[in-house]
N, C-alpha and C positions, 0 to 999 in steps of 0.2 A: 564419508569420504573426506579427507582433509585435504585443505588447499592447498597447493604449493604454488608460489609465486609464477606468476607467468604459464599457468596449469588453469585450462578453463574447467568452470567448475559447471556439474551439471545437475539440474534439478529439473523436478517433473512438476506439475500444477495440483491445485486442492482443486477439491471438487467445491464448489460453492458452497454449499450447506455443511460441509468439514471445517471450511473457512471460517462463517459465522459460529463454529461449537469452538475452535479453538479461539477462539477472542472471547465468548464465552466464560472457556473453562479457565484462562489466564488471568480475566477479571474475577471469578470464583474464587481462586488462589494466590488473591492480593498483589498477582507479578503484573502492572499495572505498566511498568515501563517496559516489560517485553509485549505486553499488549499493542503498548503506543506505537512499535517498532511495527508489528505485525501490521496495524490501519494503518499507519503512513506508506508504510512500504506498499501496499494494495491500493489506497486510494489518491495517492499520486504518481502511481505508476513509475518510482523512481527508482532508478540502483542502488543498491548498496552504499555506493562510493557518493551517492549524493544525498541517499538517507541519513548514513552516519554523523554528517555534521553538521545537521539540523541541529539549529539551536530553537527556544520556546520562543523567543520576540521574531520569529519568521513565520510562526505560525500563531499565537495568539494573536484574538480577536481580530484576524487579517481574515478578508475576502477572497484577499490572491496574495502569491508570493510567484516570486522571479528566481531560476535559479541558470544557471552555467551549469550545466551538465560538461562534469569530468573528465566523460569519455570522449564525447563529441567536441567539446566546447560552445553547442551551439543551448539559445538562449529558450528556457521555455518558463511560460505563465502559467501558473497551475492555478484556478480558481475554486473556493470554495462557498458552499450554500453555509447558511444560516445551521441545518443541523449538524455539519461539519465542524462549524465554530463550537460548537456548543459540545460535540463531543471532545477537542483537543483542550476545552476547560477542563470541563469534566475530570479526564488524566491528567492536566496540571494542578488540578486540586487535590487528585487523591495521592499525587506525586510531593506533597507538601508546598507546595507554590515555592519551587526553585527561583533562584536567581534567572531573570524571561534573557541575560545573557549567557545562561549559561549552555553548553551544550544540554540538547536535549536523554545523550546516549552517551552522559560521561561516565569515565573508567574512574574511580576516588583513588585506584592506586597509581596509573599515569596521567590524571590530570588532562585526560585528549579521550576522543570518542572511543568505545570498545570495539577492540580488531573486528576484521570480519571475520577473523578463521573464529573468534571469540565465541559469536553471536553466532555463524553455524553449526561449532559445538554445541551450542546453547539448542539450538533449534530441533537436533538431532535426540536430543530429551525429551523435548517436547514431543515427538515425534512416537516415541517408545511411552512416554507419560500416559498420553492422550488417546493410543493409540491411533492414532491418522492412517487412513488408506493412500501411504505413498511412499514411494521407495527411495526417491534421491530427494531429501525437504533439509535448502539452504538458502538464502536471502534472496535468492533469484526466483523461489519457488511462485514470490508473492505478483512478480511483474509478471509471471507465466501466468496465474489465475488472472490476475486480472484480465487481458487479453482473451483468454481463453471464456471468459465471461460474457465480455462483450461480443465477442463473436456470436456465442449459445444465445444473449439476448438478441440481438438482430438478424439472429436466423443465417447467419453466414455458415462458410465451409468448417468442417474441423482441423484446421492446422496442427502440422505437429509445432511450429514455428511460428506465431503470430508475428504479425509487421507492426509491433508496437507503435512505432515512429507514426506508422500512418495511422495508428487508431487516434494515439495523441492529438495527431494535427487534423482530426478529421476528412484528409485523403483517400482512405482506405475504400475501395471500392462496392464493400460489403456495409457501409454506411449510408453510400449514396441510394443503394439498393433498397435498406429499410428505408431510407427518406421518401422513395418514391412508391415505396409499396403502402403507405398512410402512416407510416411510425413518425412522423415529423416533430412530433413534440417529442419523443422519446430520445431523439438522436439530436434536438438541438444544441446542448453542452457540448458537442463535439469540436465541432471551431473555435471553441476557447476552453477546451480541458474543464467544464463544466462540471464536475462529476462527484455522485457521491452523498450520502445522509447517513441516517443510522443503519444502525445491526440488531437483528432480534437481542432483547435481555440487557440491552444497553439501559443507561438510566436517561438516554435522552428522550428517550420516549419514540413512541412510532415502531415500525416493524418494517422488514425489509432493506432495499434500495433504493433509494428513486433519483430521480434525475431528473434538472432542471434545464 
């Protein structure tokens, strides 16, 4: 489906273990910076409009970064662990260690991050590449997984709609639930966007998810 401006665009969620084969299989096939697009977009849970122009000195060797969210205008602190850091090396290593000003998702022929219709063209490849069990897969796919994750970890409802915002800000009432049902280490990243380590076949080592 291509976007047309002011046309909301609609995408449906990976299933987890789909998730980790395509970061996998994008690392397998050296696309290294459509990889990077793939983990950030999933493990900051950010849009599009606020993924694309991530540049490398907001996320190298940084703990946290601060961003204004586009849509909202409202201010949010993403933090990140130790394997976190260590996997956004990782891709700026094998990305040749760019300029850490430069955008992370630039376009060489306009000089500025690549469109989004760009990158869900691009994704819609992947999609057909990889075979992926999913039917509408565009940059929105990845904040829908996400969501859809954490709910499946804390034993929450199935939304067709996850309340992002509250999962972010740790409000969401399906947190406070795992908190008091014994998950309390599991769900303490919550109130500060805590979130996040390796992925199976990663070179950081380790397997899984975990959360600090």
């Amino acid at each position: 489906m291509t976007r047309i401006k002011g046309q909301l665009t609609t995408a449906d969620y990976l299933p987890i273990a789909e998730y980790y084969r395509l970061l996998q299989e994008l690392e397998k096939d050296g696309l290294y910076l459509w990889e990077a697009y793939c983990w950030l977009s999933f493990c900051t849970a950010c849009r599009a409009s606020d993924v694309r122009p991530l540049r490398w000195k907001d996320i190298l060797g940084k703990s946290a970064m601060t961003r204004v969210e586009q849509k909202t205008k409202k201010n949010r602190l993403i933090k990140f662990n130790r394997d976190v850091q260590e996997k956004n090396r990782f891709l700026y290593e094998m990305l040749g260690r760019p300029d850490p000003e430069q955008y992370i998702f630039l376009s060489p022929r306009t000089g500025k991050p690549y469109s989004l219709e760009y990158i869900n063209s691009l994704l819609k490849t992947f999609r057909v590449r990889y075979r992926l069990p999913i039917r509408a897969f565009s940059t929105h796919t990845f904040r829908k997984t996400f969501g859809r994750y954490v709910y499946e970890l804390m034993g929450g409802p199935d939304p067709a709609q996850p309340d992002i915002p509250a999962l972010q800000s740790g409000n969401h009432p399906a947190l406070h639930r795992a908190g008091t049902g014994g998950h309390r280490q599991s769900v303490r990243f919550h109130t500060s966007m805590r979130i996040f380590s390796t992925m199976p076949g990663t070179r950081t080592g380790g397997s899984g998810l975990c959360f600090i």
